[in-house]
N, C-alpha and C positions, 0 to 999 in steps of 0.2 A: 504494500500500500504506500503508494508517495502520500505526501502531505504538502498543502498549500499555505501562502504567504498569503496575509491579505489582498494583496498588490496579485497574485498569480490567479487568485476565486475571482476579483474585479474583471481581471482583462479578461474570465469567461462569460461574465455578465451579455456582454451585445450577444453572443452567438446564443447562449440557454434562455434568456425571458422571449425569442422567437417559438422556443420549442416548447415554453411552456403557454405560452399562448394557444399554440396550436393542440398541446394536448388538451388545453380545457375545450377549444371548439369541437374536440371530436368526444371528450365525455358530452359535451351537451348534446352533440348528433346523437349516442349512443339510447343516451336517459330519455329524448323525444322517442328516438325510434319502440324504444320497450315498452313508452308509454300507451303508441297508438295500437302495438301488439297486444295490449293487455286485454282479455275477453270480457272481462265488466265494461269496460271504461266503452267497448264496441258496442255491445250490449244498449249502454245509456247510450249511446248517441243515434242507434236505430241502423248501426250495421249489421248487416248479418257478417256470419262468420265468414274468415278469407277461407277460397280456394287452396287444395293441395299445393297446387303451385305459388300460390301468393305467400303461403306459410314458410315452403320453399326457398323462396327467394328472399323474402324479409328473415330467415333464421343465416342467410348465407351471408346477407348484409351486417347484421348483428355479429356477425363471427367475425367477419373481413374487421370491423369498428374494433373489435373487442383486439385482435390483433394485431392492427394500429397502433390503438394505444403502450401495448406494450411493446411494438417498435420506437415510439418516439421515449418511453421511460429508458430503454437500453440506451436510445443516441445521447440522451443529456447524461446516464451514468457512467458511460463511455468515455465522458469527461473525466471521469474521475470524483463526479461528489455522487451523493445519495438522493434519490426521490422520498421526502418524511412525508410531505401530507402534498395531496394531490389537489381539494380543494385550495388550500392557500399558497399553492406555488409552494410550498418550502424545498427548500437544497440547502443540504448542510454538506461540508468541506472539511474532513478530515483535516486535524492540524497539530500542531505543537504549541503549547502554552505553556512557559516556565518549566519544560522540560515533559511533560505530562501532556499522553492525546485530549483533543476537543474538538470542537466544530465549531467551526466557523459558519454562521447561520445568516440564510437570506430569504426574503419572503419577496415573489413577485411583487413589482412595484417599485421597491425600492431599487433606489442608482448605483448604491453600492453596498456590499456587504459590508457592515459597520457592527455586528454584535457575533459573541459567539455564548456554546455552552458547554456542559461535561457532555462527554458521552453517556452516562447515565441521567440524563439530563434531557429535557425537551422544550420545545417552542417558549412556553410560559416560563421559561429559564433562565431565558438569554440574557449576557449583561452586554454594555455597548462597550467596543473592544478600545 
């Protein structure tokens, strides 16, 4: 396991908040699609049920999404930090603090990684570094 500088998790910054963008638009793709799947939810709105084929093809779409997403959580851990929470962007950054591992903690949004925690440690942890 390498470990990052401050200065080393920043300059990943431009390249990882593209990919976590995108993985949020393909959980929202994912969470629509299973919603309009769902047999109550067709039911209430006066669908009948889909075709063998429609099922078909909406389960193939669902798998391709489902897929996806775990290609784009491999390309940003590829980098070398962790996927922690998916809702809120987090990537933590393996590091060195006074000798002893931590993370270095970023939550989409923010410009630059500025807080880290222990590794037995999570989100509500962080102190600003």
């Amino acid at each position: 396991m390498s470990f990052f500088s401050p200065e080393k998790a920043n300059a990943l910054i431009p390249a990882l908040a593209p990919l976590v963008e995108e993985l949020w638009g393909k959980r929202r793709e994912l969470a629509i699609r299973l919603l309009e799947q769902d047999p109550e939810l067709r039911r209430a709105r006066g669908r009948a049920g889909a075709s063998t084929a429609e099922r078909r093809g909406e389960s193939r779409r669902t798998s391709e999404l489902k897929a996806e997403i775990v290609r784009i959580i491999n390309r940003i851990e590829a980098h070398g930090c962790l996927v922690k929470d998916l809702d809120l962007g987090l990537l933590d950054f393996p590091a060195l603090r006074d000798g002893r591992p931590v993370f270095l903690c970023w939550k989409a949004g923010e410009p630059t990684v500025t807080h880290w925690h222990g590794t037995d440690e999570n989100f509500t942890a962080r102190k600003t570094l």
